[in-house]
C-alpha positions, -999 to 999 in steps of 0.1 A, spaced: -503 -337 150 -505 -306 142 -540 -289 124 -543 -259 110 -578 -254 125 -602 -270 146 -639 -270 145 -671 -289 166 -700 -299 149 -728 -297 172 -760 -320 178 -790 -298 154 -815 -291 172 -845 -319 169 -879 -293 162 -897 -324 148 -919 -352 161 -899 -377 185 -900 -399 163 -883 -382 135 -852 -370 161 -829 -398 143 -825 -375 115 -814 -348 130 -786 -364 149 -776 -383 117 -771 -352 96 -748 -341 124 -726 -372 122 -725 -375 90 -710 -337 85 -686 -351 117 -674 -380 94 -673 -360 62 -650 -329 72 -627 -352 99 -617 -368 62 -603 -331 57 -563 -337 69 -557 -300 86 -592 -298 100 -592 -313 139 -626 -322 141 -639 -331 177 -655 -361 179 -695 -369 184 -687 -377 220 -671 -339 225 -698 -323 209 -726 -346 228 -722 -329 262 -739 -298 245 -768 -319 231 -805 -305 242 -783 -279 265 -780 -240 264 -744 -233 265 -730 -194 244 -708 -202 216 -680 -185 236 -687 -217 263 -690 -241 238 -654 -232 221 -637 -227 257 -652 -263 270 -637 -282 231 -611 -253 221 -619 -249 186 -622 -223 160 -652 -230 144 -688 -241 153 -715 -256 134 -748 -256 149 -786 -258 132 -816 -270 136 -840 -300 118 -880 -296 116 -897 -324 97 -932 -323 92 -953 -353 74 -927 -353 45 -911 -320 49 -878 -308 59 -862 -278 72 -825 -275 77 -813 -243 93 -775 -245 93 -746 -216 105 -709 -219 105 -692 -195 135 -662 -185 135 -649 -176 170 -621 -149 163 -648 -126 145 -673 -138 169 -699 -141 145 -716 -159 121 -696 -165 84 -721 -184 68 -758 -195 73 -783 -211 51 -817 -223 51 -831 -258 33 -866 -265 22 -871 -298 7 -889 -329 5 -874 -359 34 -867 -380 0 -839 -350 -6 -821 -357 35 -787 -372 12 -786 -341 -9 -792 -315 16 -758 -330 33 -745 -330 -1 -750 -292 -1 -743 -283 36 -710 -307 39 -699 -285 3 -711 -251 19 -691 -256 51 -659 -269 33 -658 -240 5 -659 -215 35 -635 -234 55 -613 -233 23 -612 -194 22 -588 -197 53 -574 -230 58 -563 -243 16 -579 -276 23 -562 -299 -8 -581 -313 -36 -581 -350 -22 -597 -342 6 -622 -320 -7 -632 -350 -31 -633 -372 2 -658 -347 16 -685 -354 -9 -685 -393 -7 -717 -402 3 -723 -428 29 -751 -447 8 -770 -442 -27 -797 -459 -10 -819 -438 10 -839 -468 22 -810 -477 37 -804 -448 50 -835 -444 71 -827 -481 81 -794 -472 97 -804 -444 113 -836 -459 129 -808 -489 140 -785 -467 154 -814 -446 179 -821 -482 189 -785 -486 199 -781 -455 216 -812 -466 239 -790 -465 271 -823 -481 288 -817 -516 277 -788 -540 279 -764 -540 246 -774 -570 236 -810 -564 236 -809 -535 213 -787 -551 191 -810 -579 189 -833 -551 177 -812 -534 156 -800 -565 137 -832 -570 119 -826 -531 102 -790 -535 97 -794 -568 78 -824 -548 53 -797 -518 50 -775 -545 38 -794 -563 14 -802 -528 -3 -762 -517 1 -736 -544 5 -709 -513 8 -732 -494 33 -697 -484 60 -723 -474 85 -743 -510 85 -712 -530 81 -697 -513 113 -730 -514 133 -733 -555 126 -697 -559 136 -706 -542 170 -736 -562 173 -716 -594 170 -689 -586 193 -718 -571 219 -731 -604 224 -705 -620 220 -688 -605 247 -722 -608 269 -719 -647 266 -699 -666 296 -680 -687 275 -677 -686 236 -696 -714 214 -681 -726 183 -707 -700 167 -697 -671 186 -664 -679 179 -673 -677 137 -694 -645 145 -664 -626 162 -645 -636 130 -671 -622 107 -674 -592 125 -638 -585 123 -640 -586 87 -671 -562 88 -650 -541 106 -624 -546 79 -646 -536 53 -663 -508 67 
């Protein structure tokens, strides 16, 4: 189809404890799911923009390499319970930088700083590309009310994205969190996928399929379904 612009997302820089790395990489696919909800936007997908991750590559690179207007890049610093987003929107025909903001808060505030950068990004894109009401309002639905379950999906999903282990040993580990994501937020798209996976990952691992793993597949389907 055709878009009216295109733009990249790229991995924020992790400036925090190890540990704390999972946030970073979540704010940046949750701005990837929120503006590819934008119909004449072409956002390139997480595994585009992952080539780039931890890697020093010019902007001019970067939009050769995915062929895109626009570039979002930033960093996250969390220290004990504070956060620092640094977040700037390039736009490659001026070759420079249209917007650019800084965020203090608390780690409690990680839902509303999206709320703010995912709104920032849009209103500027919106200058240029007349993005329609709809999608606008589809931009600013939240993946979870819960913060809890939040955290608990993105801790899952580092585990999953161990490419160390076997797929069915992380998801034996990330189960456990995706089940507590669930209880907190039945709706949670994000937990409801990641179980789905789970269930057809070891499914799929077995030799032959048991009567259970037969009812699994089925509910993951309709995980799928729902998420």
């Amino acid at each position: 189809r055709e878009y009216d612009a295109s733009i990249a997302i790229l991995y924020m820089d992790n400036i925090s404890p190890e540990e704390k790395n999972y946030f970073a990489d979540g704010l940046t696919e949750e701005l990837i799911t929120r503006l590819s909800r934008i119909q004449n936007l072409k956002v390139r997908p997480r595994t585009d923009v992952a080539i780039f991750k931890n890697k020093t590559a010019t902007m001019e690179e970067i939009s050769e390499k995915l062929s895109v207007n626009y570039i979002v890049e930033g960093s996250v610093k969390i220290i004990d319970d504070n956060l620092r987003v640094n977040v700037m929107l390039f736009d490659i025909a001026k070759n420079n930088s249209i917007w650019s903001e800084s965020y203090n808060n608390t780690l409690n505030d990680i839902l509303n700083v999206q709320d703010e950068i995912a709104s920032s990004i849009v209103s500027k894109l919106n200058e240029k590309l007349s993005i329609s009401k709809t999608d606008i309002i589809a931009t600013e639905k939240r993946p979870t009310e819960s913060l809890e379950a939040y955290k608990l999906i993105q801790e899952a999903d580092k585990i999953l994205s161990d490419t160390k282990l076997s797929g069915v040993k992380t998801c034996s580990m990330a189960t456990p969190l995706i089940e507590q994501a669930l209880k907190l937020d039945s709706t949670y798209t994000d937990a409801l996928c990641n179980k789905a996976l789970c269930k057809f990952i070891i499914y799929d691992d077995n030799s032959g399929p048991s009567k259970q793993e037969t009812e699994d597949v089925k509910e993951a389907i309709i995980l799928a379904e729902k998420g």
